[in-house]
C-alpha positions as CSV (number, residue, x, y, z in Angstrom):
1,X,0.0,0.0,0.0
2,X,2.9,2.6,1.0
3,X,4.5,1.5,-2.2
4,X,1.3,2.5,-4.0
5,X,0.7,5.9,-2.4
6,X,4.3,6.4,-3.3
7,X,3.9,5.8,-6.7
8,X,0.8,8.1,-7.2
9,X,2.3,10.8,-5.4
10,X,5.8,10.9,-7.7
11,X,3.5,10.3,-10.4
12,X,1.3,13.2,-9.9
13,X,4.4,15.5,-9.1
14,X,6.2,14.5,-12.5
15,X,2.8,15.1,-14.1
16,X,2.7,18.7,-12.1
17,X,6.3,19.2,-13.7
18,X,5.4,18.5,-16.8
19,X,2.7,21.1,-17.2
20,X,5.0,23.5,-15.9
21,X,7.5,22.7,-18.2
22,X,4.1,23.8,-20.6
23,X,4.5,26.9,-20.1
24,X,6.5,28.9,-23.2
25,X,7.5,32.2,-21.6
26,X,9.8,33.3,-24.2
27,X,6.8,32.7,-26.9
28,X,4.6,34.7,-25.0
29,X,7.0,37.5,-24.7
30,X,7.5,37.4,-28.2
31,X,3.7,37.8,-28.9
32,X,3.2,40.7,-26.7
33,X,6.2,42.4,-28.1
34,X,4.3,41.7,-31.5
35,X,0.9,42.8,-30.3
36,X,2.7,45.9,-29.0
37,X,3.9,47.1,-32.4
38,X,0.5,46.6,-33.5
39,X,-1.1,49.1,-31.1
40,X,2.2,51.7,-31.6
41,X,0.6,51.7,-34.7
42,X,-2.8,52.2,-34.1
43,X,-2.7,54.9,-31.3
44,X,-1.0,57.8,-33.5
45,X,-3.5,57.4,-36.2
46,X,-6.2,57.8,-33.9
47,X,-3.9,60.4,-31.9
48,X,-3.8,62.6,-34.9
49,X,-6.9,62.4,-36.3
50,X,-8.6,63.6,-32.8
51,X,-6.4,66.9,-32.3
52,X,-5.3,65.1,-28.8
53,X,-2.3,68.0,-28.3
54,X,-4.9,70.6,-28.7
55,X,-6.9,69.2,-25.9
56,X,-4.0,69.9,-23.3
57,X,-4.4,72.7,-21.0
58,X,-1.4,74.7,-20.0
59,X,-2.8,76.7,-17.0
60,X,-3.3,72.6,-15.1
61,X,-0.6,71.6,-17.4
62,X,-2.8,68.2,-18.0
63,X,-5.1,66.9,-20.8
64,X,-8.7,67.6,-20.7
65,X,-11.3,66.9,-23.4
66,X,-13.2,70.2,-23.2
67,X,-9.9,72.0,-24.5
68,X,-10.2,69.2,-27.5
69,X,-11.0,70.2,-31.2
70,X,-12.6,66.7,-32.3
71,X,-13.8,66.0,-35.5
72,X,-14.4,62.4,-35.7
73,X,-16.6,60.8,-38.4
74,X,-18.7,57.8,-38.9
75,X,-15.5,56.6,-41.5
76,X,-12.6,57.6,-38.9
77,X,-13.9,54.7,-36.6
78,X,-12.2,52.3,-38.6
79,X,-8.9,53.9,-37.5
80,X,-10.1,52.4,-34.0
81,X,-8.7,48.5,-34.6
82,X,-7.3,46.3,-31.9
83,X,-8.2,43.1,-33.5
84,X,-4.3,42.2,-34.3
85,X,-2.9,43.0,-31.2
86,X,-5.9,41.3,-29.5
87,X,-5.0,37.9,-31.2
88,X,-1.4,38.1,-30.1
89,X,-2.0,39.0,-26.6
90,X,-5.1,35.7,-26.4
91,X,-2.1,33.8,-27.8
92,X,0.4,35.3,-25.6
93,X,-2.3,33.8,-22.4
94,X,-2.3,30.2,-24.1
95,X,1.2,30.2,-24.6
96,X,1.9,31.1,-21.1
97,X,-1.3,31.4,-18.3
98,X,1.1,33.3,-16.0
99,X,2.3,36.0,-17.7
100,X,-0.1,38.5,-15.9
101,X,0.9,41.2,-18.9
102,X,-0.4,38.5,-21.3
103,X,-4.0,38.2,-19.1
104,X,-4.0,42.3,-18.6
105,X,-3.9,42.6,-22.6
106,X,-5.8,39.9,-23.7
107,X,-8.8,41.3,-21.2
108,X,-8.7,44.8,-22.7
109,X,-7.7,44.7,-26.3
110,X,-10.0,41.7,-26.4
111,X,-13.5,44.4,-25.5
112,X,-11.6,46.9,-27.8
113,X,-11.3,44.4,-30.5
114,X,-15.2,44.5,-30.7
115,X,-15.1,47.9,-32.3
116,X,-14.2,46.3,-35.7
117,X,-16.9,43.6,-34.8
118,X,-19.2,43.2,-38.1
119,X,-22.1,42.8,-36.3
120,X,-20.9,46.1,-34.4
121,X,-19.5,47.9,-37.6
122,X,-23.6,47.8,-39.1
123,X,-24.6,48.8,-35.5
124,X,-22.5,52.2,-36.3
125,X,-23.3,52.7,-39.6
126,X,-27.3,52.6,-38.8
127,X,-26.7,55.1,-35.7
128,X,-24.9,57.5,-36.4
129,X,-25.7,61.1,-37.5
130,X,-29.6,59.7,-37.2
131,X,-32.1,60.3,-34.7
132,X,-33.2,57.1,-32.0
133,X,-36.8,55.6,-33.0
134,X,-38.3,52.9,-32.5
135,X,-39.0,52.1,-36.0
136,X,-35.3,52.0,-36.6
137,X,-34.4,49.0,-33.9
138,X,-35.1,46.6,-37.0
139,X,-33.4,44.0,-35.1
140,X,-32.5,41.9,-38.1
141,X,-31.4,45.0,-40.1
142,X,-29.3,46.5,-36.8
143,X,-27.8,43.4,-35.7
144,X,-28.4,44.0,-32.3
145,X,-29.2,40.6,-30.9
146,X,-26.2,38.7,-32.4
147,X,-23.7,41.6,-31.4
148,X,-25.2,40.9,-27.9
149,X,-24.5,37.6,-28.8
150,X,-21.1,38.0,-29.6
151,X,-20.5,40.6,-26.9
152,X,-21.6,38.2,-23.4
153,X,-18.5,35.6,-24.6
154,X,-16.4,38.6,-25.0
155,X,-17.1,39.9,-21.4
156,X,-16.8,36.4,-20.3
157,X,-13.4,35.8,-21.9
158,X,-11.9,39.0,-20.7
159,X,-13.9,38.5,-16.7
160,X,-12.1,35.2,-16.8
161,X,-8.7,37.2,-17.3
162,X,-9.2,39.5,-14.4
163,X,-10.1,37.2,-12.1
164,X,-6.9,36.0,-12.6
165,X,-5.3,39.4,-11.8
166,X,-7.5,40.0,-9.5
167,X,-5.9,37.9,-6.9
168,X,-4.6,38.6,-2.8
169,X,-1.1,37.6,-4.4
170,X,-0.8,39.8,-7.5
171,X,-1.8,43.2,-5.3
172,X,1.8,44.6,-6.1
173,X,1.1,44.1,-9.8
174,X,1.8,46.7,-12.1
175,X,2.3,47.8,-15.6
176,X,3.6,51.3,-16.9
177,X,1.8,51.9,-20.0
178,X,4.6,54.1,-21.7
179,X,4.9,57.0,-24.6
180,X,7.0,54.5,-26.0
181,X,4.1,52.0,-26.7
182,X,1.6,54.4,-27.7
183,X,3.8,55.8,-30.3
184,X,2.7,59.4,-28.8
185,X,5.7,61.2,-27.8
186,X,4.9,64.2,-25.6
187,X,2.0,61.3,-23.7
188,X,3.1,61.0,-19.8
189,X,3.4,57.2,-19.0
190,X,0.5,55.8,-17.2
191,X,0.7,53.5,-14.6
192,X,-2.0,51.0,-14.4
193,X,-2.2,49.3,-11.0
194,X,-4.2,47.0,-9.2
195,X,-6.9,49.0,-8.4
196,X,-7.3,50.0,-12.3
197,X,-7.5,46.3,-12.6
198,X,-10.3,46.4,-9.7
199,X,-12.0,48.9,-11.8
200,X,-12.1,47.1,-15.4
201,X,-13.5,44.4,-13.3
202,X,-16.8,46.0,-12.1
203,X,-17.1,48.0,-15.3
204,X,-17.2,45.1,-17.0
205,X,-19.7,43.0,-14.5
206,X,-21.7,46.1,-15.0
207,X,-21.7,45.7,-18.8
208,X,-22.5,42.1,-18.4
209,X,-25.4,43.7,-16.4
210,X,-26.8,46.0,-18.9
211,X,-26.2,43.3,-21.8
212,X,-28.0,40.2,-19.6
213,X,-31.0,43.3,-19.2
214,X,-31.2,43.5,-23.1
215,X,-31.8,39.9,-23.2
216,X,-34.1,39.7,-20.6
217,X,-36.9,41.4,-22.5
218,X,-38.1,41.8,-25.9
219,X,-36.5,45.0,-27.1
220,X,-36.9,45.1,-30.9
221,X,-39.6,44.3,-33.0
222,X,-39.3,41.5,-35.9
223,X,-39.0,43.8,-38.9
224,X,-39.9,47.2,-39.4
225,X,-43.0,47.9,-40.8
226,X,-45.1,49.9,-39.4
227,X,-47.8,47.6,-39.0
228,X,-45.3,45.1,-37.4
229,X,-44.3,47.8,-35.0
230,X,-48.1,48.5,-34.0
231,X,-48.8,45.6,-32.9
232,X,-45.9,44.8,-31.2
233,X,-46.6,47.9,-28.7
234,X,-50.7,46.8,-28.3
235,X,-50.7,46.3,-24.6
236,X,-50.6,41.7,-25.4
237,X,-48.1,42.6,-28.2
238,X,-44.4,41.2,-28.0
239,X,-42.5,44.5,-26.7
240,X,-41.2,44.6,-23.5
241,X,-42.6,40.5,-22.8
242,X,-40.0,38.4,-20.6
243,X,-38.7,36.1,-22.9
244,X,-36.1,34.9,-20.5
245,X,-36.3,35.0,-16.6
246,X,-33.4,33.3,-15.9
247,X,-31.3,36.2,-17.9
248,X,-32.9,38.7,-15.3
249,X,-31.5,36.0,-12.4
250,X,-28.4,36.3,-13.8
251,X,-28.2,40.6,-14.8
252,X,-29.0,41.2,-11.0
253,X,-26.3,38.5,-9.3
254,X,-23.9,40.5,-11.8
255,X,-25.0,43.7,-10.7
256,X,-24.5,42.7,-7.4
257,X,-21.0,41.7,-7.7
258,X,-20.6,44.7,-9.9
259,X,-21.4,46.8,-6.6
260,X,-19.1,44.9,-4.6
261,X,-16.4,45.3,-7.0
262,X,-16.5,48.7,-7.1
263,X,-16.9,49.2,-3.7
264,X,-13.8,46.8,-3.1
265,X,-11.8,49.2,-5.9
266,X,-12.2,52.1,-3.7
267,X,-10.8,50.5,-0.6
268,X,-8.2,49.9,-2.6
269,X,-7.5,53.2,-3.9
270,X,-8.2,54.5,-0.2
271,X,-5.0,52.0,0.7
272,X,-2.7,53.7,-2.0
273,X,0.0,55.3,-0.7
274,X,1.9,56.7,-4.0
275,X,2.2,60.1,-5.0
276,X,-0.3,59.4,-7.5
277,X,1.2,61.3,-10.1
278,X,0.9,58.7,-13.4
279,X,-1.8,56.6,-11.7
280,X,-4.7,56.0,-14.1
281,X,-7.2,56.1,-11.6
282,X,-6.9,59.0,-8.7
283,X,-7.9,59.1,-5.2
284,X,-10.3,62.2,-6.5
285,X,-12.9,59.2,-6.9
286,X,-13.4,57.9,-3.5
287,X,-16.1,61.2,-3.4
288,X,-18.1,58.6,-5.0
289,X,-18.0,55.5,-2.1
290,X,-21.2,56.7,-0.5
291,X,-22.8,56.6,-3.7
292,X,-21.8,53.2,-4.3
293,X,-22.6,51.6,-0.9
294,X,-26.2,53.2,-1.4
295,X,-26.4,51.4,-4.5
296,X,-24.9,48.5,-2.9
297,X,-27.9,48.7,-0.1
298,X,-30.5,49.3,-2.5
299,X,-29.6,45.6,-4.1
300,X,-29.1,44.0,-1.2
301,X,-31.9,45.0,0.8
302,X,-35.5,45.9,1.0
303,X,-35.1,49.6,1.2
304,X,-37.4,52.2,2.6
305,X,-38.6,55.2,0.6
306,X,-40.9,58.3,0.9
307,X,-42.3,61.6,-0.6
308,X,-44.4,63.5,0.5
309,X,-45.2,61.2,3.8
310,X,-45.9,58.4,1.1
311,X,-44.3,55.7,2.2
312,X,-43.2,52.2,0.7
313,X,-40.2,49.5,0.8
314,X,-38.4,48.4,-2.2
315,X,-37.3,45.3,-3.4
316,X,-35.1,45.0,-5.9
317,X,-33.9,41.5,-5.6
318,X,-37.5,39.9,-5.1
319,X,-38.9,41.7,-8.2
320,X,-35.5,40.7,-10.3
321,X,-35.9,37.3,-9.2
322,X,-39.5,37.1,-10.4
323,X,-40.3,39.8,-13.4
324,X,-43.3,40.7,-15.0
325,X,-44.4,38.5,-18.0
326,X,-45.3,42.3,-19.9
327,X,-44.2,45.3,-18.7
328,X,-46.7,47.2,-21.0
329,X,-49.1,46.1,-18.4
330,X,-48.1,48.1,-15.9
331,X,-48.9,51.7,-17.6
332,X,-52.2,53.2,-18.2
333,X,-55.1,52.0,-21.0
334,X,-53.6,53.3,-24.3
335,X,-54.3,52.6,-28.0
336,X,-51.7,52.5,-30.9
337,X,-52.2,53.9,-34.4
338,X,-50.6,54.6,-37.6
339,X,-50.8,58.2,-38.5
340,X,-48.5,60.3,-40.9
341,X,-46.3,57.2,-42.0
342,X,-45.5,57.2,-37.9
343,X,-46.8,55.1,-35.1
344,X,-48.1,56.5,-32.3
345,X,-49.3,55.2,-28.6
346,X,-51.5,57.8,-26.8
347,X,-53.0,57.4,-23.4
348,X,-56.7,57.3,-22.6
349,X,-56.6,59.9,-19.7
350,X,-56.6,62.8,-20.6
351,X,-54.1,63.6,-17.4
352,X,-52.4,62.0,-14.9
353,X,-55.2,62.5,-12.2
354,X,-57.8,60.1,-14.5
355,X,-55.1,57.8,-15.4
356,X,-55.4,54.5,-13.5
357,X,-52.1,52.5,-13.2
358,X,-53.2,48.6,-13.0
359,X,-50.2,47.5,-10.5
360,X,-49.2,50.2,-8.0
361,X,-46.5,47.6,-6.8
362,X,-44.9,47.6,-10.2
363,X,-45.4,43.9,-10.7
364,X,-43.8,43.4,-7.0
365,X,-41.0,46.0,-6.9
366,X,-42.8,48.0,-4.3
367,X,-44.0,46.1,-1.3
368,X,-46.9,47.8,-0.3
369,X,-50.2,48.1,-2.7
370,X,-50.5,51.7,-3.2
371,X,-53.2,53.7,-3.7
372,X,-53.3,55.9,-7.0
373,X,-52.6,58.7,-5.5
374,X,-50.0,57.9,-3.7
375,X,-48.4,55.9,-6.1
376,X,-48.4,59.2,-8.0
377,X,-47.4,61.0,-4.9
378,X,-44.7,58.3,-4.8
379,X,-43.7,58.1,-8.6
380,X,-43.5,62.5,-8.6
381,X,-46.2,62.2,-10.7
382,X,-48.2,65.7,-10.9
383,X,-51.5,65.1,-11.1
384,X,-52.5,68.2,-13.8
385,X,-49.6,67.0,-16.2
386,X,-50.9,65.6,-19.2
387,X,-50.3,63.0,-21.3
């Protein structure tokens, strides 16, 4: 039996040897030096075409983007592309895990890589110069559903990377992003520490958040006629229906952990002890740490509101956990028409005093039922507004 153990135990440490003996440092190295070129060559050309020197402001002797002559078209987005570098640095993680520069590049370049996304590119072309309608969220036509598609992988991919950062043992971790490597001479080299790192991480849990919320309810009608469109906003039409709970589950666990991240950035920054002179993020932010733990208290608990001596508790997770099947069914009796080549949804009150709101708990968000006036009361509803 000793023999056995023995065996198993100098085979499993020979086997532990062997996958470190995996690891290809030097390949890695060479790949981020590669990828590196590739973003020296992409910075300038955005550099240039956005005026960046004439944003800098001598009096504060810093940059700041009110001081900036932009003129950035539709077309000068394509100078934007990270997909290059991106691939090396993914490959730079394979070919060695531990290179904590490989995971820090493969996390970011690998969200800035979905600029040049096609799904994305369509997206930007639909957009912009025009005004938001409804009638224009064709979501075949815009792409949105399968860039969301493509985006939740991408947030997953890059999450993965910073959880790997993000560790007790890497909270000396650093990496001077230098003029050198953003091909910008005159740029001051920025240091991009731990609690950056901290940062990414809720952003991105937060965009997670927002994208799992897009998926959670029908957004976008099927195609874009106008007829489609009017009956997709008739109070049993498809618009705003659940169409997956469990995506609703999931957007408020990640906006929880969002919170916590964020909150858990700022006790970081509040630990710094640098002069903060090339830090990315500044100590100028922990103004915002009551915000967040409000936010923080708001998911985590059922909170107590009140205006006017209205009273009622809110609860966010219990509504999150089990949303309405329509959301049109929480507003007033309204009817839907076609008129001048437009649809339009008008309300059958004439005010807000002869409206009647069907669910004055907001299909469970608000505890207590309400009665219409002080749901109003409650919602700063003024009664003489109209519709």
């Amino acid at each position: 039996m000793k023999k056995l153990i023995v065996t198993i135990l100098v085979t499993s440490l020979f086997f532990m040897l062997s996958c470190e003996e995996e690891r290809d440092s030097s390949k890695a190295n060479k790949k981020i030096m590669e990828a590196n070129k590739k973003i020296k060559d992409t910075i300038p050309k955005m550099q240039k075409k956005l005026n960046l020197p004439d944003c800098y402001d001598d009096e504060y002797d810093e940059y700041d983007i009110d001081y900036c002559e932009v003129d950035f078209e539709k077309e000068d987005m394509d100078l934007i592309d990270f997909v290059a570098a991106s691939k090396l640095y993914k490959e730079a993680v394979k070919a060695d895990p531990k290179n904590m520069d490989a995971q820090l590049g493969a996390a970011v370049l690998n969200i800035l890589a979905l600029l040049k996304d096609p799904n994305f590119v369509t997206l930007r072309n639909e957009w912009w110069g025009t005004e938001f309608r409804i009638y224009n969220l064709n979501s075949k036509k815009m792409k949105i559903n399968a860039f969301l598609d493509t985006l939740l992988p991408a947030i997953d991919y890059s999450l993965k990377r910073l959880s790997i950062l993000d560790q007790e043992k890497n909270k000396d971790y650093n990496y001077l992003f230098t003029s050198e490597l953003s091909g910008i001479e005159d740029m001051d080299d920025v240091k991009i520490d731990m609690t950056d790192i901290k940062f990414f991480h809720a952003t991105l849990l937060t965009l997670k958040t927002a994208t799992l919320l897009m998926k959670t309810y029908k957004m976008f009608p099927d195609n874009s006629s106008l007829q489609e469109i009017k009956s997709a906003l008739e109070k049993n039409g498809t618009f705003l229906t659940l169409i997956s709970s469990n995506n609703g589950i999931k957007a408020y666990d990640n906006a929880v952990l969002a919170i916590n991240k964020f909150n858990e950035a700022l006790d970081s920054l509040r630990l710094e002890n640098d002069d903060q002179e090339n830090n990315l993020i500044t100590k100028d932010l922990l103004e915002q740490q009551n915000l967040v733990l409000d936010i923080k208290e708001m998911l985590l608990t059922n909170y107590s509101v009140e205006e006017e001596d209205v009273k009622a508790t809110i609860g966010i997770k219990d509504f999150m956990y089990n949303l309405p099947q329509n959301l049109k069914m929480l507003l007033p009796d309204y009817t839907v028409g076609i008129k001048d080549d437009m649809v339009k949804l008008d309300f059958n009150a004439e005010s807000l005093e002869e409206a009647v709101f069907p669910d004055t708990t907001l299909g469970g968000l608000i505890k207590e039922q309400l009665s219409q006036e002080d749901f109003k009361i409650l919602m700063g509803l003024e009664e003489d507004d109209s519709f």
